[in-house]
VEXVEXKE-322615 format. One line per field, with one value per residue (C-alpha): residue number from 1; y negated, z negated, x negated. Coordinates in steps of 0.2 Angstrom, whole numbers, padded with zeros to 4 digits, always signed. Last residue first. Layout:
k (NUM | ...);
north (Y | ...);
up (Z | ...);
east (X | ...);
END
This chain:
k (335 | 334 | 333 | 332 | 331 | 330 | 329 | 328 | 327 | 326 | 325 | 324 | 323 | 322 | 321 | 320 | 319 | 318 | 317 | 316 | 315 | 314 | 313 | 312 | 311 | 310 | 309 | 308 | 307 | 306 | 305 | 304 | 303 | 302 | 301 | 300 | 299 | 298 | 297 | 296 | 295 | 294 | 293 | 292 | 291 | 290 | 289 | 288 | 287 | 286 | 285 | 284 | 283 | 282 | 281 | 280 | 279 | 278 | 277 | 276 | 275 | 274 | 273 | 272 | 271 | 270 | 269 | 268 | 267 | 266 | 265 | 264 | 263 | 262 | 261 | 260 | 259 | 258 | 257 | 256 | 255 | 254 | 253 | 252 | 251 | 250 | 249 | 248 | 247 | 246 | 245 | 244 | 243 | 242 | 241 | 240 | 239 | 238 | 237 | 236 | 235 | 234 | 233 | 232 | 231 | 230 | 229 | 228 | 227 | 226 | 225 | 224 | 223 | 222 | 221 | 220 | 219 | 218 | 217 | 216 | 215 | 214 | 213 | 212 | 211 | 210 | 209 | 208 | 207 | 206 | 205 | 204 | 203 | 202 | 201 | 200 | 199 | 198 | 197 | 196 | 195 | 194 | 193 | 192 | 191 | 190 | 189 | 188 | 187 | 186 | 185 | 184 | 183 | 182 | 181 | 180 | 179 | 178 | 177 | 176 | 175 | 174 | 173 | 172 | 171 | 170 | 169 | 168 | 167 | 166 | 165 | 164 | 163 | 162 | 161 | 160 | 159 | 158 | 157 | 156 | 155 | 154 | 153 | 152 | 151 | 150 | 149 | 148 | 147 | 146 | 145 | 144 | 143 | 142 | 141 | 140 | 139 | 138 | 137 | 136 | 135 | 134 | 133 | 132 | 131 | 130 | 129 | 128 | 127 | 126 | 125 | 124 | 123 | 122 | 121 | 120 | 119 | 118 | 117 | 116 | 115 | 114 | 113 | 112 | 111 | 110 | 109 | 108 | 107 | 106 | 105 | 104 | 103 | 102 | 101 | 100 | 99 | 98 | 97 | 96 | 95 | 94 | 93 | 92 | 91 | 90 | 89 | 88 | 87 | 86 | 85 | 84 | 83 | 82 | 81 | 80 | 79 | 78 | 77 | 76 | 75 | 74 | 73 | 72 | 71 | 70 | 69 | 68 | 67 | 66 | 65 | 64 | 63 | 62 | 61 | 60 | 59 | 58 | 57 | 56 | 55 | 54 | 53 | 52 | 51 | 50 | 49 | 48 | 47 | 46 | 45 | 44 | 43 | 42 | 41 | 40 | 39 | 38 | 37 | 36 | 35 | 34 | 33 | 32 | 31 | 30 | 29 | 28 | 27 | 26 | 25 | 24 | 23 | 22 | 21 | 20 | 19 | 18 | 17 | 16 | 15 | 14 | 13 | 12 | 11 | 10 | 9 | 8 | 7 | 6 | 5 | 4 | 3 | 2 | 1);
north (-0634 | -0653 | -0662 | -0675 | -0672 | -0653 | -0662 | -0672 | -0655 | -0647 | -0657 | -0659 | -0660 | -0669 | -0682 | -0681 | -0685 | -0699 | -0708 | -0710 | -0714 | -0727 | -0733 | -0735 | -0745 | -0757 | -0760 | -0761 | -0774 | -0782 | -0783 | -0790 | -0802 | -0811 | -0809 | -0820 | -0829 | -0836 | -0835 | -0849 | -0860 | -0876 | -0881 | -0885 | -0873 | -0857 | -0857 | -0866 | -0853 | -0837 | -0844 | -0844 | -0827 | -0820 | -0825 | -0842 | -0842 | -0856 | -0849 | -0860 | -0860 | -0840 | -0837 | -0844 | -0835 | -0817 | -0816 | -0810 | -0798 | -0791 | -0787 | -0779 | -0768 | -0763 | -0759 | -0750 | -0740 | -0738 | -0720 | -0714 | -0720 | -0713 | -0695 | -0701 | -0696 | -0681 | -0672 | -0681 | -0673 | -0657 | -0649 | -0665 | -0665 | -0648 | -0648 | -0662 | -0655 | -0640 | -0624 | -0611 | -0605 | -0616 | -0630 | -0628 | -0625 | -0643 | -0650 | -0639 | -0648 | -0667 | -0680 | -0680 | -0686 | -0701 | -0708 | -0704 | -0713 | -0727 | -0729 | -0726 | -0741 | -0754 | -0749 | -0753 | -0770 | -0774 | -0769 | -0777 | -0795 | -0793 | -0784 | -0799 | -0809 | -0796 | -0793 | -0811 | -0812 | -0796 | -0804 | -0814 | -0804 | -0789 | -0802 | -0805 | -0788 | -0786 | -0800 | -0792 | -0776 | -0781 | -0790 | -0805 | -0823 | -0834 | -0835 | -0828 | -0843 | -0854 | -0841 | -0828 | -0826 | -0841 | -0850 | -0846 | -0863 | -0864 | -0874 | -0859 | -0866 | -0879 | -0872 | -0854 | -0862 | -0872 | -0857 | -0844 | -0853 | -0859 | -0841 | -0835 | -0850 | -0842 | -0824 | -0830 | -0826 | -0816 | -0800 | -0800 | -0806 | -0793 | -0778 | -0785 | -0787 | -0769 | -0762 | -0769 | -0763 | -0746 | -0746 | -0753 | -0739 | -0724 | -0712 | -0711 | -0703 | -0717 | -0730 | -0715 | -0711 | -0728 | -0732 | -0717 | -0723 | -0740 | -0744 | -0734 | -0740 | -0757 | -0758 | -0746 | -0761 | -0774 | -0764 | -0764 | -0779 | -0788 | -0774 | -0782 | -0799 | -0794 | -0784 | -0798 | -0810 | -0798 | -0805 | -0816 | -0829 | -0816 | -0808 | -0825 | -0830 | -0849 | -0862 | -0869 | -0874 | -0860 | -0849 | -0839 | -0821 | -0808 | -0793 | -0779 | -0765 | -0762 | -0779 | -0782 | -0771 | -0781 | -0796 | -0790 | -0780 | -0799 | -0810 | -0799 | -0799 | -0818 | -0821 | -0828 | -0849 | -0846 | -0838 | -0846 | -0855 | -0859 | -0867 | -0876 | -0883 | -0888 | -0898 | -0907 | -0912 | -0921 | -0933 | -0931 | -0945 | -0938 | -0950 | -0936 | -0936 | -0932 | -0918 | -0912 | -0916 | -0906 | -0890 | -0893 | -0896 | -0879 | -0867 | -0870 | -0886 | -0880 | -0863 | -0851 | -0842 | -0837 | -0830 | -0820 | -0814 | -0809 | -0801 | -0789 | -0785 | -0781 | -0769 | -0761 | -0758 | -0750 | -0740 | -0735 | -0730 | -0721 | -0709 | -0706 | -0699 | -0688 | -0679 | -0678 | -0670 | -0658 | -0652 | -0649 | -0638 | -0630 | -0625);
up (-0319 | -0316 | -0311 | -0321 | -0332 | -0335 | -0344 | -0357 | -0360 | -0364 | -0381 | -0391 | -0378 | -0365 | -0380 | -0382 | -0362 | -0362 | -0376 | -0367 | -0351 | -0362 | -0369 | -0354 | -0346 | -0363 | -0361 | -0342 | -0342 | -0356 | -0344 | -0329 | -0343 | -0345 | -0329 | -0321 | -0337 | -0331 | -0311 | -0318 | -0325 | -0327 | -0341 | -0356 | -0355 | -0346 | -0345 | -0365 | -0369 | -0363 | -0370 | -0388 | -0385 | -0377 | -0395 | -0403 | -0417 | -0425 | -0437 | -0429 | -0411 | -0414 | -0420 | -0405 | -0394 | -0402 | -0401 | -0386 | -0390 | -0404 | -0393 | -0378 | -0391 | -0397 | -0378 | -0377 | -0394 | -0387 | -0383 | -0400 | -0409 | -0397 | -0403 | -0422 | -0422 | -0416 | -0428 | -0443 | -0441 | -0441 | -0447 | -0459 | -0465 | -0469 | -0476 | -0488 | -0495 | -0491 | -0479 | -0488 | -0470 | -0474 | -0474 | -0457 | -0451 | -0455 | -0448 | -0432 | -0435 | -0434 | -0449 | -0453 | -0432 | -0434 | -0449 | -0444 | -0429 | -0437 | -0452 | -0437 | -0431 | -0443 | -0449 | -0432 | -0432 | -0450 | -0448 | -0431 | -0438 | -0451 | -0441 | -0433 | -0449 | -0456 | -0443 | -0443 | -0462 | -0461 | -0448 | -0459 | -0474 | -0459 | -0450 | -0463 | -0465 | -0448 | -0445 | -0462 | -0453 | -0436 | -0421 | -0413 | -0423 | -0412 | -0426 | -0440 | -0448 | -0447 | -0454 | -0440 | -0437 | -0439 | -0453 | -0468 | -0475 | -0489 | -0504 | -0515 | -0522 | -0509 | -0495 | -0497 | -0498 | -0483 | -0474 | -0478 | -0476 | -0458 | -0453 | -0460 | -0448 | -0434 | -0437 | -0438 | -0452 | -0447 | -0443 | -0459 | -0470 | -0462 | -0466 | -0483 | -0488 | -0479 | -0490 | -0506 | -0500 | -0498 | -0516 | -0525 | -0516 | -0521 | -0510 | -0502 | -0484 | -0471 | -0482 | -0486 | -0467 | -0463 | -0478 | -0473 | -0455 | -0456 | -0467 | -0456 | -0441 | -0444 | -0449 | -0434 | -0423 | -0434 | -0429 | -0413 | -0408 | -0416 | -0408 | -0391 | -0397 | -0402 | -0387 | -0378 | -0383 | -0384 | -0367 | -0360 | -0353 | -0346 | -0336 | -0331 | -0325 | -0326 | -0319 | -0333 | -0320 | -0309 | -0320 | -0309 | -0302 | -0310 | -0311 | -0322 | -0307 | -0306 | -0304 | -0291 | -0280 | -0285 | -0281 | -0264 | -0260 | -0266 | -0254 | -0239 | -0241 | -0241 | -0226 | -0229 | -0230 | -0250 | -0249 | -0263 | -0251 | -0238 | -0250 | -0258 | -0241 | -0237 | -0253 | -0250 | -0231 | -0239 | -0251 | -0268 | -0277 | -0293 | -0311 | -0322 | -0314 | -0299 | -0304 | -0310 | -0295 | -0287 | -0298 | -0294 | -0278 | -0275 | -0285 | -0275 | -0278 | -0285 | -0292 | -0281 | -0279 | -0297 | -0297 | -0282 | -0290 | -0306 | -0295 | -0283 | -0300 | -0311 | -0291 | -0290 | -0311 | -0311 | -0295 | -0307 | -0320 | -0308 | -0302 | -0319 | -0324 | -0309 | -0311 | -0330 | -0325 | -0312 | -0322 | -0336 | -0324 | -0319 | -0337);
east (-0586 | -0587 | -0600 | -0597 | -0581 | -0590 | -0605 | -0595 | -0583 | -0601 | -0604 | -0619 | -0631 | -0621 | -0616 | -0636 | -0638 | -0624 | -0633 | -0650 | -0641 | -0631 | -0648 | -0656 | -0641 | -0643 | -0664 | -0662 | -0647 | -0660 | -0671 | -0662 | -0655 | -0672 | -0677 | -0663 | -0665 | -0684 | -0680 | -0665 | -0674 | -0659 | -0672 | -0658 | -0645 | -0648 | -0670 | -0669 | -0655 | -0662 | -0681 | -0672 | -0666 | -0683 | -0692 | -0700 | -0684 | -0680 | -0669 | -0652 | -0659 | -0659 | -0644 | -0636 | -0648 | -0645 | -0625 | -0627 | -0640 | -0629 | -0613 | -0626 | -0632 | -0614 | -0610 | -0625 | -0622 | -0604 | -0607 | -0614 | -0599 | -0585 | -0594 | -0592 | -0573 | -0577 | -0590 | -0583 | -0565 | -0574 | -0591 | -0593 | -0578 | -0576 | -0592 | -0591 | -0574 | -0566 | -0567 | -0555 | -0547 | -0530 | -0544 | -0550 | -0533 | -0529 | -0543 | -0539 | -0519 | -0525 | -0524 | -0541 | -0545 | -0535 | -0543 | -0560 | -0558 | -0549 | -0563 | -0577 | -0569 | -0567 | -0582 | -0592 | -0583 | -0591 | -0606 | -0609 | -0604 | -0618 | -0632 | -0636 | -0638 | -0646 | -0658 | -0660 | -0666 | -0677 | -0688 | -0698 | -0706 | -0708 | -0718 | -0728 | -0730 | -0734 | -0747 | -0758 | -0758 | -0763 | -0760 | -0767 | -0763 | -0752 | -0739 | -0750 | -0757 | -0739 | -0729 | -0721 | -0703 | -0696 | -0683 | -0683 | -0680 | -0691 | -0687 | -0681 | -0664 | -0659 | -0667 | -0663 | -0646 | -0644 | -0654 | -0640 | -0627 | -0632 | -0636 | -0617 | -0611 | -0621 | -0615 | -0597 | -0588 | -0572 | -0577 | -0587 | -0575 | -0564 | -0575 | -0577 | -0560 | -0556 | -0570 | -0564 | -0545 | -0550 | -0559 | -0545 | -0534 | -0542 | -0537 | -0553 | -0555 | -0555 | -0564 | -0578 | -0580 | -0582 | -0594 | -0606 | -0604 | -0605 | -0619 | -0631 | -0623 | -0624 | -0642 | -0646 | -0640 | -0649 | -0665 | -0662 | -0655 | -0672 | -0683 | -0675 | -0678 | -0697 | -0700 | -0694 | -0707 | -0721 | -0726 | -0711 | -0724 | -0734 | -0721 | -0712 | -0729 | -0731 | -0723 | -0712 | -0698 | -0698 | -0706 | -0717 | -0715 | -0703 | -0712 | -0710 | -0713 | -0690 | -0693 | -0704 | -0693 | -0678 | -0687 | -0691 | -0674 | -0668 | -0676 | -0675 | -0657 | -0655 | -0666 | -0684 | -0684 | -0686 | -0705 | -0710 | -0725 | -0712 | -0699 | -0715 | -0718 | -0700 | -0699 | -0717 | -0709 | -0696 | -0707 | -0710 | -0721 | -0726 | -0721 | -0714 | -0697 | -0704 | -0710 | -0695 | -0687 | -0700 | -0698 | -0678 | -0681 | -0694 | -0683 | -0667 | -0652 | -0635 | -0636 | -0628 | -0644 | -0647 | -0629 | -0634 | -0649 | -0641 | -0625 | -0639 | -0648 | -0633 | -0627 | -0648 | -0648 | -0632 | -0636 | -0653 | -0639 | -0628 | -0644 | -0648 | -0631 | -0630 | -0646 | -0643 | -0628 | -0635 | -0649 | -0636 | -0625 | -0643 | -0646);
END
């Protein structure tokens, strides 16, 4: 019990040093930015008809706090952070926390889903790929898996719609119909939201599938072929249980550890799809701060939080490997 004390110990403190060193880089990255918070709001400003004169720039730098040293700037923001708060939109002017709302927790339950989508095809389909001697039904699944690593997720979204729209009519694009998209929540709001969302889920999940069988297919393979599987069966265990008890046991350990890096995969792959469904969520606002806005305190919390969301998960993951299997916790802290 105090071994397992000392690696969760351990493990927590790295993820919250993770979170200080992506928060040290995103800040930084948000400073190197040509041009600080206060000209790019008075340029914009300016660009609507306002008369900005040098002194009004100094000003607002005082007012945001931007004349403080470097250092003090970031252990504040960083602080803030770890609380949920972010401050104003630089551009938008408005509080990053409010604006994001529910809009994160949508993107992130996005990921989510489509990465339990993926791994609930995967595994069963991996396992069966890597054990079935039929070869018709091995080279099915390799099709697929390789149509799927080789469509793109946007161009499968693009599909998808052009059809839907020539045979249905309706585009699919959104989360939300027109009554329920500023509606407050309730039953009649989920289900519609249900009868909207499983598109990009799918469409998020459809890369992810496919990479996620290619590899529990070469885990599994790898582990079948190895002498304890072997000396399983010369003791009489057969079948589902030996595969389950065995090969399937440690193949699908590297699978639980890459649920981070797999969430990360999808999220990136989030905006893109996004901009194609017309999406109102935290990817479409990643894009519109990155690409269109020049908001950088708006993405700077965007990817703070999804740095949380993925370092999370991985301490998540690292505790039920620890569970499941000591040689994780002895790595650590050794022992």
């Amino acid at each position: 019990m105090l071994q397992f004390s000392k690696f969760v110990a351990v493990r927590a403190s790295l993820a919250v040093l993770t979170l200080l060193l992506v928060s040290f880089i995103v800040f930084t990255l948000m400073e190197l930015v040509p041009g600080d918070c206060a000209e790019r709001y008075l340029s914009f400003k300016n660009s609507q008809g306002a008369v900005i004169t040098p002194a009004d720039i100094q000003a607002e730098r005082v007012r945001l706090g931007l004349d403080q040293p470097y250092v003090k700037r970031w252990a504040f923001w960083v602080a803030n952070a770890f609380r949920g708060e972010f401050g104003d939109s630089c551009i938008l002017r408005l509080n990053i926390s409010q604006l994001l709302g529910q809009k994160f927790w949508l993107s992130l339950g996005l990921c989510l889903s489509a990465l339990v989508l993926a791994y609930a095809i995967a595994i069963p389909v991996g396992i069966l790929a890597a054990t079935s001697k039929n070869a018709l039904l091995n080279n099915s699944l390799r099709l697929v898996s390789y149509l799927g690593l080789a469509l793109p997720n946007f161009l499968l979204a693009l599909m998808i719609m052009l059809f839907s729209t020539i045979w249905f009519g309706e585009s699919l694009t959104g989360l939300f119909s027109k009554e329920f998209r500023d509606a407050a929540w309730n039953w009649d709001r989920v289900k519609d939201f249900l009868g909207h969302a499983w598109l990009p889920i799918f469409i998020l999940g459809w890369s992810a599938t496919a990479f996620a069988i290619q590899t529990v297919r070469a885990l599994m393979s790898d582990e079948i072929g190895k002498l304890y599987v072997t000396a399983a069966a010369a003791r009489g265990v057969s079948g589902r249980r030996l595969l389950m008890r065995y090969p399937a046991r440690h193949a699908l350990a590297p699978i639980i550890n890459s649920l981070g890096f797999d969430l990360n995969r999808i999220f990136n792959e989030l905006p893109v799809v996004a901009l194609i469904l017309t999406l109102t969520e935290a990817g479409s606002l990643l894009i519109e701060a990155l690409a269109r806005s020049n908001d950088q305190q708006l993405a700077g919390a965007i990817i703070f939080l999804l740095t949380g969301s993925i370092v999370t998960i991985n301490f998540v993951t690292d505790i039920l490997l620890a569970v499941t299997d000591p040689r994780v916790r002895r790595s650590i802290v050794g022992g």
